[in-house]
Structure formats: C-alpha cells, structure tokens
mmCIF file of the C-alpha atoms, coordinates in Angstrom:
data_MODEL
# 
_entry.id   MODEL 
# 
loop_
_atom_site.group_PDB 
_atom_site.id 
_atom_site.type_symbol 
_atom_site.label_atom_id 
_atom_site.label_alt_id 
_atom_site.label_comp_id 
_atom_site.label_asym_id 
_atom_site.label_entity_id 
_atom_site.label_seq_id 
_atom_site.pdbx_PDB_ins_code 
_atom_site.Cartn_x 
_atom_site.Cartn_y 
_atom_site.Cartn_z 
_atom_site.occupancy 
_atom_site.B_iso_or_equiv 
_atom_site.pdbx_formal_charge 
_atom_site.auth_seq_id 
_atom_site.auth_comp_id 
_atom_site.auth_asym_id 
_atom_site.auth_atom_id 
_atom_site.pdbx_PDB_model_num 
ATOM 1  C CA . UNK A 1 1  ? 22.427 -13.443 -25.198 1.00 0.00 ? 1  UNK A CA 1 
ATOM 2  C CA . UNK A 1 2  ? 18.878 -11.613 -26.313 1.00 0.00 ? 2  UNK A CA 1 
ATOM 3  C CA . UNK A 1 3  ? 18.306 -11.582 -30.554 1.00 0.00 ? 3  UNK A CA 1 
ATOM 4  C CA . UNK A 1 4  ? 18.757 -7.783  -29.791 1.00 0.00 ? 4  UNK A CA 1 
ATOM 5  C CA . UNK A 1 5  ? 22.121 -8.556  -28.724 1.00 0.00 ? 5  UNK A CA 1 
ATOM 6  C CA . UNK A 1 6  ? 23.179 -10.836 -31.667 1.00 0.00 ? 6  UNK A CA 1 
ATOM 7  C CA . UNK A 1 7  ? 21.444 -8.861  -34.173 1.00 0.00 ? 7  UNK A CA 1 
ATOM 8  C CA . UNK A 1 8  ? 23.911 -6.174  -32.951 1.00 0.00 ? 8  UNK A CA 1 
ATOM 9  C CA . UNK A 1 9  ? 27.120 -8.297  -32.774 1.00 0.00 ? 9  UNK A CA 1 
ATOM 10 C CA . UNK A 1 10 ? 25.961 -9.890  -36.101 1.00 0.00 ? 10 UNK A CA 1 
ATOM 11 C CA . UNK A 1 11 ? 25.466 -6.197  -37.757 1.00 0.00 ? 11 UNK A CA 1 
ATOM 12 C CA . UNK A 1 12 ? 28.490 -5.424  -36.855 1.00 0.00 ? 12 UNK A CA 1 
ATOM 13 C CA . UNK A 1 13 ? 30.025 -8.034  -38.988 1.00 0.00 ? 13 UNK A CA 1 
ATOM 14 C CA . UNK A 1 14 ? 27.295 -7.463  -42.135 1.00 0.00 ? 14 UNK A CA 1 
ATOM 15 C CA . UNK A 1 15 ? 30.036 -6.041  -44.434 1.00 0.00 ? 15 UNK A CA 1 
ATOM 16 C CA . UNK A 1 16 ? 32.497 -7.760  -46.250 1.00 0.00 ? 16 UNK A CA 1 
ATOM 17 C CA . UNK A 1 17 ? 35.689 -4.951  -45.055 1.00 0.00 ? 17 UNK A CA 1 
ATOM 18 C CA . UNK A 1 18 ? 34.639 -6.115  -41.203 1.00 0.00 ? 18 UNK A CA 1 
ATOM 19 C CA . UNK A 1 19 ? 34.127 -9.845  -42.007 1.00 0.00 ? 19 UNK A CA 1 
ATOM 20 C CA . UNK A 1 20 ? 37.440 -9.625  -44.050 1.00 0.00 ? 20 UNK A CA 1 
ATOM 21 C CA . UNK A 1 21 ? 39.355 -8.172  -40.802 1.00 0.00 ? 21 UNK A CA 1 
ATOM 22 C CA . UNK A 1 22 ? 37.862 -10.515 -38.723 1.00 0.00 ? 22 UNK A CA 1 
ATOM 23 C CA . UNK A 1 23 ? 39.131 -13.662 -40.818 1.00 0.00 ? 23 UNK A CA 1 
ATOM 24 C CA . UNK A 1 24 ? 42.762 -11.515 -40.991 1.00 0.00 ? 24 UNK A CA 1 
ATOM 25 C CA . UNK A 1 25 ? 43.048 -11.306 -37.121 1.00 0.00 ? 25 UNK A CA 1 
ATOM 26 C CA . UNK A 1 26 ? 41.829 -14.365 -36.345 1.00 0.00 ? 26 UNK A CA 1 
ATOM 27 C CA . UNK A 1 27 ? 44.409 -16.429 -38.633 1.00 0.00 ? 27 UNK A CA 1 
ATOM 28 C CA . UNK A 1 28 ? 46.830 -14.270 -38.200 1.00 0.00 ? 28 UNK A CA 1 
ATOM 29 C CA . UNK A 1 29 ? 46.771 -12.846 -34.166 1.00 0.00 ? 29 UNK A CA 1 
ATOM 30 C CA . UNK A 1 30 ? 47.332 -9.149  -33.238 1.00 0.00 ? 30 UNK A CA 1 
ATOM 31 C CA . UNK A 1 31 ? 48.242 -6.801  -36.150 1.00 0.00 ? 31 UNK A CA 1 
ATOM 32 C CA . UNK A 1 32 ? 49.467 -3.712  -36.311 1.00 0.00 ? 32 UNK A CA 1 
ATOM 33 C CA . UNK A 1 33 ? 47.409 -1.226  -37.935 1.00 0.00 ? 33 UNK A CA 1 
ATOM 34 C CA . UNK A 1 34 ? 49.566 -0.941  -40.999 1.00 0.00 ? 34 UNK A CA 1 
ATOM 35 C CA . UNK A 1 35 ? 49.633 -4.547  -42.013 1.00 0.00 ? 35 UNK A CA 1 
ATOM 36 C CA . UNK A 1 36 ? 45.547 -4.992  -41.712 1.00 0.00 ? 36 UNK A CA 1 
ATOM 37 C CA . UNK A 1 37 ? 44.706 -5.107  -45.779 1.00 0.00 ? 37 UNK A CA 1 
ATOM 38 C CA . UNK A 1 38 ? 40.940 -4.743  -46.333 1.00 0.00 ? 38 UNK A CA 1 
ATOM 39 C CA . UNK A 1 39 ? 39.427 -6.468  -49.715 1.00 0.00 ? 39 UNK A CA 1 
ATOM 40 C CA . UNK A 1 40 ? 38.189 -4.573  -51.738 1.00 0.00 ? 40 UNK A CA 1 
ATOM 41 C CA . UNK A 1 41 ? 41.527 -2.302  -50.858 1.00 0.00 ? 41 UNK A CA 1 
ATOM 42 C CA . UNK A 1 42 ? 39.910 0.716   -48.517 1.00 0.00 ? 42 UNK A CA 1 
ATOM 43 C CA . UNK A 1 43 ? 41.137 4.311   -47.983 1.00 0.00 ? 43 UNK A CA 1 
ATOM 44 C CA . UNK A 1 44 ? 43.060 4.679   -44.072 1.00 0.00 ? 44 UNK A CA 1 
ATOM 45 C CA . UNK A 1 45 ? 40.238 6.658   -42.905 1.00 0.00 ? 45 UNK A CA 1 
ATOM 46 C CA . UNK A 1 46 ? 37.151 4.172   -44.208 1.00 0.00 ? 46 UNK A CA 1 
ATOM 47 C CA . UNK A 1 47 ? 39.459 0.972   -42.331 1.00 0.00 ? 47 UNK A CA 1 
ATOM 48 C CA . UNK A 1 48 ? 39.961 3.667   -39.307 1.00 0.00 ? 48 UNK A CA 1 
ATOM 49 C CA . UNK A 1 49 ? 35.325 3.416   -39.839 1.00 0.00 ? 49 UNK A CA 1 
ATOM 50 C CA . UNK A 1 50 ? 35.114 0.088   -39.799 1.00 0.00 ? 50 UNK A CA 1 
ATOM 51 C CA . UNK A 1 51 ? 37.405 -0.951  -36.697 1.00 0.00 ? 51 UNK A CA 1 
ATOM 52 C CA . UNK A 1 52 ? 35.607 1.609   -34.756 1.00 0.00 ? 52 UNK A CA 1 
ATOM 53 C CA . UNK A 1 53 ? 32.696 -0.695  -35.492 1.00 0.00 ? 53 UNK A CA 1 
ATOM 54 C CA . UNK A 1 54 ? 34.496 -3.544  -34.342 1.00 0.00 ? 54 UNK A CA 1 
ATOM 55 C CA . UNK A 1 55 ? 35.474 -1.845  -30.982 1.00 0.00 ? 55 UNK A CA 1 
ATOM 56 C CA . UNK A 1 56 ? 32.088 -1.034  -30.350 1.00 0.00 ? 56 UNK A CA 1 
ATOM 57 C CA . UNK A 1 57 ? 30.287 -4.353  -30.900 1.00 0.00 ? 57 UNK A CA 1 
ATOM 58 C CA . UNK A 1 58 ? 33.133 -5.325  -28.615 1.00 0.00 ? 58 UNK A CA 1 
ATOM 59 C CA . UNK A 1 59 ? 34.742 -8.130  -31.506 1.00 0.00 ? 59 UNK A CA 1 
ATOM 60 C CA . UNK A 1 60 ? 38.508 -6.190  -31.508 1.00 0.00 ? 60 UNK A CA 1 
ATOM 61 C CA . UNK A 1 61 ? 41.019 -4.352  -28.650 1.00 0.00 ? 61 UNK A CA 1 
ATOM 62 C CA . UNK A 1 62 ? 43.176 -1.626  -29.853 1.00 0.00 ? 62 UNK A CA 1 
ATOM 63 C CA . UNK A 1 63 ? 46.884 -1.215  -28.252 1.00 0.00 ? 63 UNK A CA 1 
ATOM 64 C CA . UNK A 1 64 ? 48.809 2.233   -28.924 1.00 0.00 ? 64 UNK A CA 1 
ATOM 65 C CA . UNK A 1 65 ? 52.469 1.394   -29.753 1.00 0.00 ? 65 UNK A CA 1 
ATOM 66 C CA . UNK A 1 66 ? 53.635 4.764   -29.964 1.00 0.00 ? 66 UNK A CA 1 
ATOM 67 C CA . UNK A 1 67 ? 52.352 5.945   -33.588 1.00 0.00 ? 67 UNK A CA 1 
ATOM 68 C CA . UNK A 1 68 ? 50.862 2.690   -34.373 1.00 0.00 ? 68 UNK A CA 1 
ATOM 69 C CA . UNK A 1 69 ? 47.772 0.541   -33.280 1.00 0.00 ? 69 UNK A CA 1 
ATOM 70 C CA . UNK A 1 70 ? 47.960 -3.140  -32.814 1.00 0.00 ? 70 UNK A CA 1 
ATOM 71 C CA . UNK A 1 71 ? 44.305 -4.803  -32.834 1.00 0.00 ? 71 UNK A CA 1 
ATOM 72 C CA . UNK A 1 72 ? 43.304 -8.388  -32.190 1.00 0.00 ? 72 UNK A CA 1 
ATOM 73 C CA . UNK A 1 73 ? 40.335 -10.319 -31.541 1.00 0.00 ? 73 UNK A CA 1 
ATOM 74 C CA . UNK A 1 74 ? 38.812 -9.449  -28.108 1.00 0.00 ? 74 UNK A CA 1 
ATOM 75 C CA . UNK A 1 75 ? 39.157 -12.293 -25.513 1.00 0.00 ? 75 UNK A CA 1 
ATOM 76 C CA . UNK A 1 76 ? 35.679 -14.660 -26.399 1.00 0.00 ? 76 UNK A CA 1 
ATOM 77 C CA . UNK A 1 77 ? 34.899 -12.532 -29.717 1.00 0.00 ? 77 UNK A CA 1 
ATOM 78 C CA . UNK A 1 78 ? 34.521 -15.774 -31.360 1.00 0.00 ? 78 UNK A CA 1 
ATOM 79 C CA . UNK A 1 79 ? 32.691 -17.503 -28.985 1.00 0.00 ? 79 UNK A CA 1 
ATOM 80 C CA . UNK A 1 80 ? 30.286 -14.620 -28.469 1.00 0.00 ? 80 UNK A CA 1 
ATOM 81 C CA . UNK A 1 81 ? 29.491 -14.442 -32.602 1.00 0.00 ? 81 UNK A CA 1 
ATOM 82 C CA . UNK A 1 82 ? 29.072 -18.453 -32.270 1.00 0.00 ? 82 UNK A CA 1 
ATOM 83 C CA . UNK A 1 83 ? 26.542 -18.266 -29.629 1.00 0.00 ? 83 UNK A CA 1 
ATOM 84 C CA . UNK A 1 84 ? 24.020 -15.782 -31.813 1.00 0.00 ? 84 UNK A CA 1 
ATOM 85 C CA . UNK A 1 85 ? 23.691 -18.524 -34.522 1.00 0.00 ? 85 UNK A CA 1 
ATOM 86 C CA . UNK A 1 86 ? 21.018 -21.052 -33.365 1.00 0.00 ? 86 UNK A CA 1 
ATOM 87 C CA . UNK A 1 87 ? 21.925 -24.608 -33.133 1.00 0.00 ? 87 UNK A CA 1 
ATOM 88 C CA . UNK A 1 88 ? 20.241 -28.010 -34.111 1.00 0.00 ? 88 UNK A CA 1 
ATOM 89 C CA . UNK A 1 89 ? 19.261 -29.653 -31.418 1.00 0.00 ? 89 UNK A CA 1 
ATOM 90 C CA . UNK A 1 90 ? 21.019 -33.284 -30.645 1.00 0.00 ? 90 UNK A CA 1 
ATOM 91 C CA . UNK A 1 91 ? 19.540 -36.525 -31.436 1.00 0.00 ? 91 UNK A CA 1 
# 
C-alpha cells in the first residue's frame, strides 16, 4: 500500500463517530443499522454520513434486510488499517 493509500484509509477513520463504529463492529460482528450507537449520540442522517465514509474507504459492507441495513467490517478491513502504520524493525 502507497502513503496515498493509507492516508486515505487512515482519513477515513480521523473522527471519533467512525473510529467509534469501527470499535462497535469489530467487538460486536454485523449490526443492524438500528443498534449501531455513535458517541457523542448522532442524528440518523449524520450516522447515514459517516458509514458512507466507511463504504467508500472500503472498512464496512452494507446488507439490505428488507427496511433495515446490517453492516460489518469488510473482509481484511483490519488488516488493511494495520498495514498503513509503520513498524519497528526486528532485532
């Protein structure tokens, strides 16, 4: 992965509501839509804002269960955001 690349995966992240779904889906697996609670507490359409972001840098899936949305972590999400931090190099 370029720095381009994980300065846009980590941008993604660079707000607390995003961050704060990311810890929520990745302790607790795929959840609907309804049950996602942002902190601070965030009006439907600003947490409708911020998993758009999320979909876009690629982190979450959405999955339409007839009026609802069910999101979890994409498959590698946190293996791709692990890979843009720089590591120390072994002894």
């Amino acid at each position: 992965m370029n720095l381009t690349e994980a300065a846009s995966l980590l941008a993604a992240l660079a707000d607390p509501i995003r961050l704060g779904i990311i810890r929520q889906l990745s302790s607790e697996g795929p959840t609907c839509v309804c049950n996602l609670s942002a902190d601070p507490p965030t009006a439907p359409n600003l947490l409708s804002y911020h998993l758009r972001v999320l979909r876009e840098a690629g982190l979450v899936t959405a999955l339409r269960r007839g009026r609802w949305i069910d999101y979890s972590l994409a498959d590698g999400a946190l293996d791709r955001l692990r890979s843009t931090l720089p590591r120390r190099p072994s002894p």
